[in-house]
NUMARVEX-286512 format. One line per field, with one value per residue (C-alpha): x, y negated, z negated; residue in three letters; residue number from 1. Coordinates in steps of 0.05 Angstrom, whole numbers, plus 5000, padded with zeros to 4 digits. Example, Ala and Ser with C-alpha at 12.3 -4.5 7.8 and 13.67 -1.06 7.14 Angstrom:
REM NUMARVEX-286512
x: c(5246|5273)
y: c(5090|5021)
z: c(4844|4857)
r: c(ala|ser)
k: c(1|2)
This chain:
REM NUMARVEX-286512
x: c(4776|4711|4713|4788|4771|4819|4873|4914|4930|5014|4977|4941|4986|5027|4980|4971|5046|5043|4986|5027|5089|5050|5018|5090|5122|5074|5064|5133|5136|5094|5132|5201|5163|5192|5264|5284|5232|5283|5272|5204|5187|5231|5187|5128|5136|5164|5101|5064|5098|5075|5005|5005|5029|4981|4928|4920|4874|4839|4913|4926|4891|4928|4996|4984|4960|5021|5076|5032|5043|5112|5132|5080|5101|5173|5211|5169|5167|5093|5097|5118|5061|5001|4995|4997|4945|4899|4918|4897|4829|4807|4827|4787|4722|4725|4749|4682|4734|4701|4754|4810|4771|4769|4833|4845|4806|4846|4917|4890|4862|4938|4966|4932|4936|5011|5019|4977|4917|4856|4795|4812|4844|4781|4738|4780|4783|4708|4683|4735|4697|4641|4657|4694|4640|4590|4639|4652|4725|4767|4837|4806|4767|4825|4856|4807|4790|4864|4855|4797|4827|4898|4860|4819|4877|4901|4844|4850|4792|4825|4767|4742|4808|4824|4758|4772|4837|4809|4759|4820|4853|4787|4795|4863|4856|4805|4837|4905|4938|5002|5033|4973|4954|5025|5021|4952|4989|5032|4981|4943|5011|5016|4951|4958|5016|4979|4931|4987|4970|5046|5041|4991|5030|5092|5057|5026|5095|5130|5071|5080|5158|5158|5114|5148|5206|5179|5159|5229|5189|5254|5212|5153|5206|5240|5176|5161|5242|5226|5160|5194|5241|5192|5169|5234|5242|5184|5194|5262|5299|5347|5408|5351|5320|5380|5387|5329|5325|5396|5378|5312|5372|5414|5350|5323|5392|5400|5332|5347|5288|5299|5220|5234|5307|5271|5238|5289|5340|5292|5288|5363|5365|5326|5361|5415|5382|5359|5437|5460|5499|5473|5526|5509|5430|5435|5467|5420|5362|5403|5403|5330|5315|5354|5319|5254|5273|5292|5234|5184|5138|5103|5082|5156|5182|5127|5146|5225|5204|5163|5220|5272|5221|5218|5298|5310|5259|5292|5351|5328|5342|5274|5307|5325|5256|5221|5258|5242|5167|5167|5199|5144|5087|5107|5120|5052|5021|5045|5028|4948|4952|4972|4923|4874|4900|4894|4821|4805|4858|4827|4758|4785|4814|4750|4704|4757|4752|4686|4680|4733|4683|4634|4670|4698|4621|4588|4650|4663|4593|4584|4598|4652|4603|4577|4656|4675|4590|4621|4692|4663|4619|4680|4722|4660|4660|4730|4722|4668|4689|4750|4715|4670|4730|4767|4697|4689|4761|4764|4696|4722|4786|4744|4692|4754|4785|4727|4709|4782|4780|4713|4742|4808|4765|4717|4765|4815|4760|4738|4811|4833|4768|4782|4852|4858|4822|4863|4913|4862|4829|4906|4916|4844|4851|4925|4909|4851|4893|4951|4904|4882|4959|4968|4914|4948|5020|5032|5103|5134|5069|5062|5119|5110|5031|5057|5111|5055|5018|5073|5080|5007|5015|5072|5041|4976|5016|5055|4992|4957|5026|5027|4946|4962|5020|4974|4918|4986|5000|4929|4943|5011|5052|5073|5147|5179|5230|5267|5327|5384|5337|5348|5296|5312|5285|5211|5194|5215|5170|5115|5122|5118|5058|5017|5042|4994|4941|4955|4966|4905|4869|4918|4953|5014|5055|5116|5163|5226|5267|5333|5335|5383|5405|5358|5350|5267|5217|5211|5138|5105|5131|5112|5045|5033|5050|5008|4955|4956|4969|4915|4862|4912|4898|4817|4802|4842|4812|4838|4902|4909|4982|5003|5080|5108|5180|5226|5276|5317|5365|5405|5346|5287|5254|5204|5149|5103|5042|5007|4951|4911|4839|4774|4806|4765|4713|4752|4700|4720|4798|4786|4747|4806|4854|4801|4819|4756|4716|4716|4698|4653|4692|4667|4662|4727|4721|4715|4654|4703|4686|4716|4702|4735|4793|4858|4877|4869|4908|4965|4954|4973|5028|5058|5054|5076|5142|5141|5132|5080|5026|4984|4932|4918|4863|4817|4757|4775|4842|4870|4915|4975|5007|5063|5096|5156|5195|5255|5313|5366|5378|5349|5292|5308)
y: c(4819|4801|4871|4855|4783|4751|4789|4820|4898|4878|4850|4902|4958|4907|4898|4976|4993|4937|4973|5032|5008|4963|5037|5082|5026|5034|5098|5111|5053|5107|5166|5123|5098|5140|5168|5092|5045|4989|5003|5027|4955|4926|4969|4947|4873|4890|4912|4857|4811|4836|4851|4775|4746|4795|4784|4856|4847|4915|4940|4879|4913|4978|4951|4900|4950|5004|4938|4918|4990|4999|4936|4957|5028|5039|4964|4947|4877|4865|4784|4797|4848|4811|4773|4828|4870|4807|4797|4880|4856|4797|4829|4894|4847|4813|4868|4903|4973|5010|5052|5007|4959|5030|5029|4960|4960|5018|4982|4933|4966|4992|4917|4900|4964|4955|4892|4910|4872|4937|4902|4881|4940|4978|4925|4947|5022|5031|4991|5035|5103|5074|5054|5123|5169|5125|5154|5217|5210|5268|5241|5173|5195|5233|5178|5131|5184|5186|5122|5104|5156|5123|5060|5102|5145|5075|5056|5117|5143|5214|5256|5216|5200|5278|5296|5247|5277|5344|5317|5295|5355|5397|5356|5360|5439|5444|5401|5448|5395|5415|5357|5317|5379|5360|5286|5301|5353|5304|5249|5300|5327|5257|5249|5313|5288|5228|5261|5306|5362|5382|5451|5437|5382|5423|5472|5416|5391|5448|5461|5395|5401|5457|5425|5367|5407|5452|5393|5353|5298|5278|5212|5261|5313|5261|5228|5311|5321|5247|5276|5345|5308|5266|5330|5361|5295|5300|5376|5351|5387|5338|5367|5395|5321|5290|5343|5331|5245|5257|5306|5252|5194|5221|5239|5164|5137|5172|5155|5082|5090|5030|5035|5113|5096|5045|5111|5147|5092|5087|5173|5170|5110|5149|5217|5172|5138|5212|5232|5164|5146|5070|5036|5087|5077|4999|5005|5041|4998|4949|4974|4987|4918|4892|4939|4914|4848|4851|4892|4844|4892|4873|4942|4964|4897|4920|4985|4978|4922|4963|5012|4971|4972|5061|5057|5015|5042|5122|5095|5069|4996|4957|4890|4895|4937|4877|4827|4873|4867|4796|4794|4840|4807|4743|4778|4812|4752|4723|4778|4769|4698|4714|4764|4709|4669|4726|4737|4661|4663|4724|4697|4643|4691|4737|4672|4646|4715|4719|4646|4654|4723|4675|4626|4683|4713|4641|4620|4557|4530|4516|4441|4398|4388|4446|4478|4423|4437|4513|4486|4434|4501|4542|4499|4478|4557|4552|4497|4531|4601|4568|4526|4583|4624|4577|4562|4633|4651|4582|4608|4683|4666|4613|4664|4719|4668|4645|4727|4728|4675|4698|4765|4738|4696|4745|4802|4756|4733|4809|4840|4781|4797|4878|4873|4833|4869|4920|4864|4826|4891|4914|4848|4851|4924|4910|4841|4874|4932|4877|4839|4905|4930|4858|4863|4930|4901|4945|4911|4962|4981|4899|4893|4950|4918|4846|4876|4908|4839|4799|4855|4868|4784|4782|4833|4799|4744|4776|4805|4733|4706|4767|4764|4686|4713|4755|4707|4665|4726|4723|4647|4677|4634|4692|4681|4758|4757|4830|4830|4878|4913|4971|5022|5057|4998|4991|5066|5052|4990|5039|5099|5049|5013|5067|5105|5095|5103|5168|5192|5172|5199|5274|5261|5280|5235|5258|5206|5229|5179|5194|5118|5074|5002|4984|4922|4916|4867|4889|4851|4894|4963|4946|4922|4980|5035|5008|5007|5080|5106|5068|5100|5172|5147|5141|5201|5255|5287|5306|5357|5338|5309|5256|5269|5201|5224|5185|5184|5155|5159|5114|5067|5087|5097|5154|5158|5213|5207|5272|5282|5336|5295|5303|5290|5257|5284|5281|5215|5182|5186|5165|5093|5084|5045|5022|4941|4907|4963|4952|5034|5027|5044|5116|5110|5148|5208|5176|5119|5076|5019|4984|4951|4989|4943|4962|5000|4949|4907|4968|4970|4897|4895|4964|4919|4867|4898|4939|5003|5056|5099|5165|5206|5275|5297|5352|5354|5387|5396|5322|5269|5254|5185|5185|5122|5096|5028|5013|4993|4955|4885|4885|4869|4803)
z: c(6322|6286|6247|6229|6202|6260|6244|6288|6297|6273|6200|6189|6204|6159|6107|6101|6093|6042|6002|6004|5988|5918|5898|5908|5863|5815|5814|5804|5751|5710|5717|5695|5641|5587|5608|5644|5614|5640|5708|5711|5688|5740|5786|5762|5767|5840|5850|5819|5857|5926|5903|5883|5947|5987|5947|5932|5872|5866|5845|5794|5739|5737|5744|5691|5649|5671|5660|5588|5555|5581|5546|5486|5471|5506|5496|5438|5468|5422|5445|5523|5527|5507|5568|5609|5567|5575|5649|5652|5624|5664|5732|5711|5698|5760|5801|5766|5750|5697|5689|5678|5640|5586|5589|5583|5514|5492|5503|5469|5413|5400|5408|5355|5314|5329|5302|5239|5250|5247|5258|5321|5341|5314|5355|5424|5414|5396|5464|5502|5471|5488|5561|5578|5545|5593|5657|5624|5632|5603|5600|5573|5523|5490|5493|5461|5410|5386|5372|5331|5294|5280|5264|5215|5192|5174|5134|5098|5114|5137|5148|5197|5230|5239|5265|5313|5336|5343|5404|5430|5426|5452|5522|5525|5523|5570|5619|5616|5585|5529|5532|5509|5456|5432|5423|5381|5336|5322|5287|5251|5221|5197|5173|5133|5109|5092|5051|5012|5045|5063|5085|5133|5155|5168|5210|5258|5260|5282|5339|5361|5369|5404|5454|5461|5472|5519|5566|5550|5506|5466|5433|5403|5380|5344|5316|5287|5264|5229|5195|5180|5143|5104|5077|5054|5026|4983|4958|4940|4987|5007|5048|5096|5093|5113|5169|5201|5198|5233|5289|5301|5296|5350|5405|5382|5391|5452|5489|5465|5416|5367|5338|5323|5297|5243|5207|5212|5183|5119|5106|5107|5060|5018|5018|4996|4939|4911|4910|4875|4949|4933|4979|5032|5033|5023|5093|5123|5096|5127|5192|5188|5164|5223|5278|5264|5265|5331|5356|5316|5303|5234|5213|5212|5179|5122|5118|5111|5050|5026|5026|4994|4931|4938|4943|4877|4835|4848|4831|4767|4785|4761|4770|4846|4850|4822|4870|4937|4908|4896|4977|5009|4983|5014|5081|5072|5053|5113|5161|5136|5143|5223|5238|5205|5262|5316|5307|5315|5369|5396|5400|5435|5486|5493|5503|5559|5599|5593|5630|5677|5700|5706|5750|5794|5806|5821|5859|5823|5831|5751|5744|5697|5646|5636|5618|5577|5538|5533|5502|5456|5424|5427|5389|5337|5326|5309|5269|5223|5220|5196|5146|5126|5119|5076|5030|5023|5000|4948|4913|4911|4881|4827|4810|4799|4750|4714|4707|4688|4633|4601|4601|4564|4512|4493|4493|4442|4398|4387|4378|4332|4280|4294|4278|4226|4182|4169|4136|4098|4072|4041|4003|3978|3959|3931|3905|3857|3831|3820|3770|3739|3732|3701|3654|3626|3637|3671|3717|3739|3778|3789|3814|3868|3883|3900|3946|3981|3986|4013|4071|4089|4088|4138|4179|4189|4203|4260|4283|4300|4331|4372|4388|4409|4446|4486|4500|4521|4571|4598|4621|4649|4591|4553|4528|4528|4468|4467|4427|4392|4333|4299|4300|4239|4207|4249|4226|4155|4150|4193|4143|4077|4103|4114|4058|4001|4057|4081|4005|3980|4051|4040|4099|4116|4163|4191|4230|4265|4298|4337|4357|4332|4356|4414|4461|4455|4432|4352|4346|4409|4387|4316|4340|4387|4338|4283|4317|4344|4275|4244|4301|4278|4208|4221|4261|4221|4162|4091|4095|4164|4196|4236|4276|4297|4340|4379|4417|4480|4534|4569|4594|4558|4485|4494|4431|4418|4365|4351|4303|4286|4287|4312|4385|4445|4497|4578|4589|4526|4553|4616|4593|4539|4589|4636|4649|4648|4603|4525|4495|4436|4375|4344|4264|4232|4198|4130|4168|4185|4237|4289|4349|4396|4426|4391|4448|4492|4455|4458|4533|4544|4504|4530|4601|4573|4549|4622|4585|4604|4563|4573|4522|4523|4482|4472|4428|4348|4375|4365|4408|4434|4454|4497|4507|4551|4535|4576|4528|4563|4580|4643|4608|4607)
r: c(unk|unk|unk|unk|unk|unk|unk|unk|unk|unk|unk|unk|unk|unk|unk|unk|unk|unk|unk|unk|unk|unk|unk|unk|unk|unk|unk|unk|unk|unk|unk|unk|unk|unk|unk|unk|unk|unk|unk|unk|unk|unk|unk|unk|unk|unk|unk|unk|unk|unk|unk|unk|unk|unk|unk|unk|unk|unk|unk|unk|unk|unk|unk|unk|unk|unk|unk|unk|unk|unk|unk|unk|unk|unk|unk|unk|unk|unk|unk|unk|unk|unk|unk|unk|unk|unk|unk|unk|unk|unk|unk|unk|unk|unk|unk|unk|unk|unk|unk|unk|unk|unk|unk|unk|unk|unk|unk|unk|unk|unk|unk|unk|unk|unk|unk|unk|unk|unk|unk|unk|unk|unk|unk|unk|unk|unk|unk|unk|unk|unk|unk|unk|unk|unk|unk|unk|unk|unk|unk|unk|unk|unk|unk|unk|unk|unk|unk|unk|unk|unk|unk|unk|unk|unk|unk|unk|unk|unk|unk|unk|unk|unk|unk|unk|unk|unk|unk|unk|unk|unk|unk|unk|unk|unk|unk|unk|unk|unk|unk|unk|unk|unk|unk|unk|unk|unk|unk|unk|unk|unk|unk|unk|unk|unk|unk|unk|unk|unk|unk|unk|unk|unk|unk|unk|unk|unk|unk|unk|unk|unk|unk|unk|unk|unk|unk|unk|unk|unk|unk|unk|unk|unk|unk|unk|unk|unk|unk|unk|unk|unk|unk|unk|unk|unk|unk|unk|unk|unk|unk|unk|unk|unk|unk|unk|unk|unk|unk|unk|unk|unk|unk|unk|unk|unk|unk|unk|unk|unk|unk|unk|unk|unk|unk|unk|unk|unk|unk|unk|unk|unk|unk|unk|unk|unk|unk|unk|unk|unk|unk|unk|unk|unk|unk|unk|unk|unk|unk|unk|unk|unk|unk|unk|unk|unk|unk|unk|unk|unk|unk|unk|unk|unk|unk|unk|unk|unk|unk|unk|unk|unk|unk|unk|unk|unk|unk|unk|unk|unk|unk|unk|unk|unk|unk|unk|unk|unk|unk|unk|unk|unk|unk|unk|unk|unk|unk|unk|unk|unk|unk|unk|unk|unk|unk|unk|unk|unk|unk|unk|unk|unk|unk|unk|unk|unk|unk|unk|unk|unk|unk|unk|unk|unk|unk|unk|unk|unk|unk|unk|unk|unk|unk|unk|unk|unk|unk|unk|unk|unk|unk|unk|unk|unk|unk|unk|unk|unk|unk|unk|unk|unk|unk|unk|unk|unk|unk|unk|unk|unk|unk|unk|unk|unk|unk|unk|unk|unk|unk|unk|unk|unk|unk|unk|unk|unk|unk|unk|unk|unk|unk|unk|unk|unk|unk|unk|unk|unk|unk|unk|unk|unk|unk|unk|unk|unk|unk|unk|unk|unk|unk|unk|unk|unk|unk|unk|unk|unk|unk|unk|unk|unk|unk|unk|unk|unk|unk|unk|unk|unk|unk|unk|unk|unk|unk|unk|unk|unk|unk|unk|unk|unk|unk|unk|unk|unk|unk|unk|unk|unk|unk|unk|unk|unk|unk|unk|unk|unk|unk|unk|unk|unk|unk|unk|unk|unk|unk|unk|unk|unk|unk|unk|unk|unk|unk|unk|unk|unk|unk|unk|unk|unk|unk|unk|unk|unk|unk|unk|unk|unk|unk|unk|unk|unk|unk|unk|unk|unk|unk|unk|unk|unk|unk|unk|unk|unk|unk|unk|unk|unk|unk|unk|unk|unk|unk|unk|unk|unk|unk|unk|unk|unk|unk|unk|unk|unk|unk|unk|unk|unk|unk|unk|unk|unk|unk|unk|unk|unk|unk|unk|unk|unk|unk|unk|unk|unk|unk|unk|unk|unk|unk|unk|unk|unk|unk|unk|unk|unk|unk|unk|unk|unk|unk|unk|unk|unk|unk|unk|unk|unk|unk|unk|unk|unk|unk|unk|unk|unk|unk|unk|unk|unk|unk|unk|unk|unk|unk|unk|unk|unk|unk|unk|unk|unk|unk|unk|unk|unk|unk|unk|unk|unk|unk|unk|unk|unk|unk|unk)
k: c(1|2|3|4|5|6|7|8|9|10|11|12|13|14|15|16|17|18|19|20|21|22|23|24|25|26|27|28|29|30|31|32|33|34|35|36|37|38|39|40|41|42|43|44|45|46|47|48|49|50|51|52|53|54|55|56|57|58|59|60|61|62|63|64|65|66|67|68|69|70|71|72|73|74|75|76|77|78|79|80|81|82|83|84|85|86|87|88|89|90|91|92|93|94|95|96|97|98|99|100|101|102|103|104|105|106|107|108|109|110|111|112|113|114|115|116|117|118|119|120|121|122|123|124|125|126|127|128|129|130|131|132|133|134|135|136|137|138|139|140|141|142|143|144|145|146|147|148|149|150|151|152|153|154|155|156|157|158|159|160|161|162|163|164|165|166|167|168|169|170|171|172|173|174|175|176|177|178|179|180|181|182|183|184|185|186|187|188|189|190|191|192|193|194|195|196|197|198|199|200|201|202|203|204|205|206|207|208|209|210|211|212|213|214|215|216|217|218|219|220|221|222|223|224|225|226|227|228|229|230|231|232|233|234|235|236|237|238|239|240|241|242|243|244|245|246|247|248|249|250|251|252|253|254|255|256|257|258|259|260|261|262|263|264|265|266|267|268|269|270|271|272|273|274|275|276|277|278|279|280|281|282|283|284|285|286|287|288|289|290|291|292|293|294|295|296|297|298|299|300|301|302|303|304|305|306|307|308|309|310|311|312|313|314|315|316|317|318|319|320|321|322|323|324|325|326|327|328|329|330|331|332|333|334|335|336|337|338|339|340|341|342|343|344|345|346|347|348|349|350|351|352|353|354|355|356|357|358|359|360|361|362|363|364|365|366|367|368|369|370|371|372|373|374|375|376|377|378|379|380|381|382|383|384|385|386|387|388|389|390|391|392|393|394|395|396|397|398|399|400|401|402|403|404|405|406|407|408|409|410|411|412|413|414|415|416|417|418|419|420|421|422|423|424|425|426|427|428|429|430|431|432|433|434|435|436|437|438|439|440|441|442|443|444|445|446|447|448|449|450|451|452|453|454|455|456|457|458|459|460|461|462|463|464|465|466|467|468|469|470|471|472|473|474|475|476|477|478|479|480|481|482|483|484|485|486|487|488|489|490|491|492|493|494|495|496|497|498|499|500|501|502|503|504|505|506|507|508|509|510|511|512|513|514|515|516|517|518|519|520|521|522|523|524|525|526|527|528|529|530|531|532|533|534|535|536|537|538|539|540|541|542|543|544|545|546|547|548|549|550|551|552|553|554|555|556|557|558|559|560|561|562|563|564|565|566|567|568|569|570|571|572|573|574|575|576|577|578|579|580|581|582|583|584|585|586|587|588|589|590|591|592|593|594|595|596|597|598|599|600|601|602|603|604|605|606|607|608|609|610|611|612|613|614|615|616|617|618|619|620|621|622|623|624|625|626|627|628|629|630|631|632|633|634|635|636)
C-alpha cells in the first residue's frame, strides 16, 4: 500500500489498461493521419480526453502535438491548431521532454511559416535544430532541417535552403528511410524550380513521384504531378500542362486534399488563359479563390490574388490586371499588418509559458504580486515595442518622401534648363538668319525662317507644360490625356524639325511609319521621340543615319530608333534607366553638352503613358531604342 500511494491492486491494474488503451489510440491516431485524417483526429481527442481525466500528463505532449499537425497539415484547420501546438509546448516544458519539446518548436515553426509570417517560423525551426542536434535525433533533425530550409527557400535565399535539404536527405538514407528521401525530393524540385533551373527540377520531380508512388503517398504524388505541370506550363507545353494539374486534381480530389486542389485550380486557370479559354480559367480561379477561403490559409489567399494578376496580364487584359493588383496589395497589406500582431501576440504567448513553467516547478509558491509585477512589464513591453514600431515606420516613410521630393525638385530644375535649350537655341539660331534674310529681302527664305520660329516656339512651349506635367506626376497629380491622333502627322512635325539640323550635320534621317489613327497621348510620344533623336542627332557623326520605324498591332505602337553613332560602353547602358541615378551627359560628337537627364525625362513619361523601353548598344557600332505604347482605350 505505501509503495502504491494507497491505491489498491483493482486501480492500478486499472490505471495500466488505461495507459495502454491512451497510447493504442494515439498511436493509431498517427497512422490514420493521412488516408482518414477525420477519424484519426476523433482518435486523438479520445485519447486526450482519458489522458485528461487520469491525469496522464507524460502523454499530453505527444497527443497534442499528433492532434495539432493533423489539424495543421491534413484539415488545414490553421486557427483550431494553434492551441494545440501551444498546449504541445507547455506540457513538454513542464513534463521536462526534450524530445517533444523539438518537435514542438518544429510544428510551430510550420504554423507560422504556414500562415506566412517567416520570422517566427524561422525563430521555431532554428531552436528545434538546435535542441535535436543536442539529442542527436535522426528522424528529428531531418525534419528540422527541411525546415529552416523552406523558411529559407522562402526568403529566397536558395543555396542555403537546398543545402539544407540535402542533410535531410543524408539521414533519411542512412536511416533506410524512402519515404522521407521522397518528401525531400520533392522541396528541392521546387526550389530548383524556384531558381529557374527547370530541368533539374523535373528530374527531382519525377524521383520523388515514383517514391511516393511506390509507398501509396497519393498527397506527395499530386504535389510532384502539380510541379510537373508548372514546368510544362512554363516551356509552353500546354496540353501536357493541363494533363498533369488534372491527374494531381483527381488524387487531391480524391484524398479530400482541398490545400493541394488550390494549386492545382490556379495551373489549370492558367493553361486556360494561354489558350484564350477566358470563361473557362475565370472559373477555375474561382474555385481556387473559394478553396482558400475556406481553408484560411493566407499564403494560398496570396497566391490565387496574386494569380488573378498572371491570368489577365497573358491574356492581354491590363485593365482587369491592374484591378487584381490594386486587390492583392490590400490583402497583402493586410496579412503584414497580422503577422505584426502575431509577433506581439506571440511574445505574449512565449512570456505566459515561460511563467506558467515557473509556477508548475515552485508549485504555486510565487505570490499575487509578484504575477501581476511580471504582467504590468509584459504589457509595458507591448506597449513600447508597439510605440517603437509605430515611431520607426512614421520616420521611415517621412525620410522616403522628403528623399523623394528632393529627388523630384532637383531632378525638374535640371531637365527643365537641359531641355529647353534645344528650343531657345533654334529661335536664336533662326531668329538671326531671319534678320539677315530680311536685310537682303530675301521673303521667300523669310517666310520659311519665321515658320521655323513659331514651331521651335510651340515646341518649347509643350516641352515646359509637359516638364510641369511631370513634376505634377511626381506629386501623383498627373492628369493622363490620350486621345484619337494621327501619327502620320507626329513624324511629319519630327522629320521637319530636325530637318535643317541633320542637313547641315550630313545626316541622313530615315522615318518609316506604318501607323495611322491611334488612341495615345500626342504630347508624351512627341516628347519622348524628340528627345532620343536629339541624343541620335548628338552622338552620330557626318554621313552617318538615323532610322526612325513604326508600327502597331491591335494593342500596341512598337518604335525602333537606330543610329549609326559612337554607341555606349555595357556600364554606360545599364546606369541610363537607373531611378534614383542621374548619368553624366558625354559631350556629342560635334562638343555638344548636356546634362545628362533627357532620358530620364523619356523614362517617366514612357511610364507614364504605361509603355515600356529597352537600349542595346555596343561601342562604334551605335543604338537602338525600342519602345512599346499600348494604343487602345483602355488607356483611359
Amino acid at each position: 500500500m505505501s509503495q502504491s500511494g494507497g491505491k489498491t491492486v483493482s486501480q492500478l491494474f486499472t490505471e495500466k489498461e488505461v495507459v495502454e488503451e491512451v497510447q493504442n489510440l494515439s498511436n493509431e491516431c498517427w497512422r490514420l493521419r493521412e488516408l482518414h485524417s477525420d477519424s484519426a483526429l476523433i482518435l486523438g481527442q479520445k485519447a486526450l480526453d482519458l489522458a485528461l481525466e487520469y491525469k496522464l500528463n507524460g502523454e499530453l505532449p505527444r497527443i497534442y502535438g499528433f492532434i495539432g499537425v493533423i489539424q495543421l497539415h491534413y484539415l488545414y484547420k490553421t486557427k483550431e491548431s494553434i492551441p494545440n501546438l501551444q498546449n504541445a509546448l507547455k506540457y513538454s516544458l513542464q513534463q521536462k521532454d526534450s524530445i517533444q519539446l523539438a518537435y514542438s518548436y518544429n510544428n510551430l515553426g510550420d504554423l507560422y511559416l504556414m500562415t506566412g509570417n517567416v520570422p517566427l517560423s524561422l525563430r521555431y525551426s532554428i531552436q528545434s535544430v538546435d535542441l535535436f542536434e543536442k539529442l542527436n535525433h535522426p528522424a528529428g533533425k531531418s525534419y528540422a532541417f527541411v525546415n529552416v530550409g523552406l523558411v529559407y527557400r522562402e526568403n529566397k535565399d536558395f543555396d542555403s535552403a537546398l543545402n539544407y535539404f540535402n542533410k535531410a536527405v543524408e539521414i533519411w538514407k542512412s536511416t533506410g528511410n524512402e519515404i522521407g528521401v521522397g518528401s525531400v525530393y520533392r522541396e528541392v524540385a521546387r526550389t530548383h524550380e524556384a531558381m529557374g533551373d527547370l530541368n533539374e527540377a523535373m528530374s527531382y520531380y519525377q524521383k520523388s513521384y515514383a517514391m511516393s508512388l511506390g509507398n501509396e503517398k497519393h498527397r506527395y504524388a499530386a504535389f510532384c504531378l502539380n510541379g510537373m505541370a508548372n514546368i510544362f506550363l512554363i516551356q509552353g507545353e500546354y496540353e501536357k500542362s493541363l494533363d498533369y494539374y488534372t491527374k494531381a486534381l483527381h488524387l487531391n480530389r480524391k484524398q479530400n486534399h482541398e490545400f493541394g486542389l488550390v494549386d492545382n485550380y490556379i495551373g489549370i486557370a492558367l493553361v486556360n488563359a494561354y489558350k484564350r479559354n477566358r470563361e473557362e480559367g475565370e472559373k477555375y480561379l474561382t474555385y481556387a479563390m473559394n478553396t482558400a477561403l475556406k481553408l484560411g490559409v493566407n499564403r494560398q489567399m496570396i497566391e490565387v490574388s496574386k494569380s488573378y494578376i498572371d491570368f489577365y496580364k497573358i491574356l492581354g487584359d491590363f485593365e482587369h490586371a491592374t484591378l487584381s493588383s490594386e486587390k492583392f496589395h490590400v490583402l497583402y497589406d493586410s496579412v503584414l499588418s497580422l503577422q505584426q500582431f502575431e509577433i506581439i501576440n506571440e511574445m505574449e504567448r512565449s512570456f505566459e509559458v515561460q511563467n506558467d513553467l515557473l509556477h508548475t516547478e515552485q508549485e504555486l509558491q510565487t505570490n499575487k504580486l509578484l504575477e501581476q509585477n511580471l504582467v504590468i512589464v509584459i504589457l509595458l513591453m507591448v506597449v513600447v515595442i508597439a510605440v517603437m514600431i509605430w515611431r520607426y515606420r512614421t520616420n521611415k516613410k517621412i525620410s522616403r518622401k522628403l528623399e523623394e521630393m528632393n529627388q523630384s525638385k532637383d531632378k525638374l530644375f535640371s531637365v527643365i534648363s537641359h531641355d529647353l535649350k534645344n528650343p531657345f537655341n533654334s529661335l536664336i539660331g533662326f531668329s538671326e538668319l531671319l534678320l539677315l534674310e530680311i536685310d537682303k529681302e530675301d521673303y521667300h527664305k523669310s517666310k520659311r525662317f519665321a515658320k521655323y520660329i513659331n514651331q521651335a516656339a510651340v515646341e518649347g512651349l509643350k516641352l515646359l507644360t509637359s516638364l510641369l506635367q511631370w513634376s505634377l506626376s511626381q506629386a501623383g497629380k498627373i492628369q493622363f490625356n490620350p486621345q484619337e491622333s494621327d501619327f502620320n502627322d507626329i513624324m511629319k512635325e519630327l522629320y521637319e524639325f530636325y530637318e535643317i539640323e541633320v542637313n547641315q550635320h550630313h545626316i541622313e534621317l530615315q522615318i518609316q511609319n506604318t501607323v495611322n489613327s491611334v488612341f495615345v497621348d500626342p504630347d508624351i510620344i512627341r516628347i519622348v521621340l524628340m528627345n532620343i533623336i536629339s541624343n541620335a542627332i548628338k552622338y552620330t557623326d557626318e554621313n552617318g543615319t538615323i532610322c526612325l520605324n513604326a508600327s502597331q498591332n491591335a494593342t500596341n505602337i512598337h518604335i525602333e530608333i537606330k543610329d549609326s553613332g559612337i554607341g555606349m560602353s555595357e556600364s554606360l547602358v545599364d546606369q541610363l534607366f537607373t531611378k534614383k541615378t542621374f548619368t553624366q551627359s558625354k559631350a556629342g560628337v560635334r562638343g555638344e553638352q548636356g546634362t545628362g537627364l533627357g532620358l530620364s525625362v523619356v523614362q517617366e513619361l514612357v511610364q507614364l503613358h504605361k509603355g515600356s523601353i529597352k537600349v542595346e548598344s555596343r561601342e562604334g557600332l551605335g543604338t537602338t531604342f525600342t519602345l512599346q505604347f499600348p494604343c487602345n482605350s483602355s488607356l483611359n
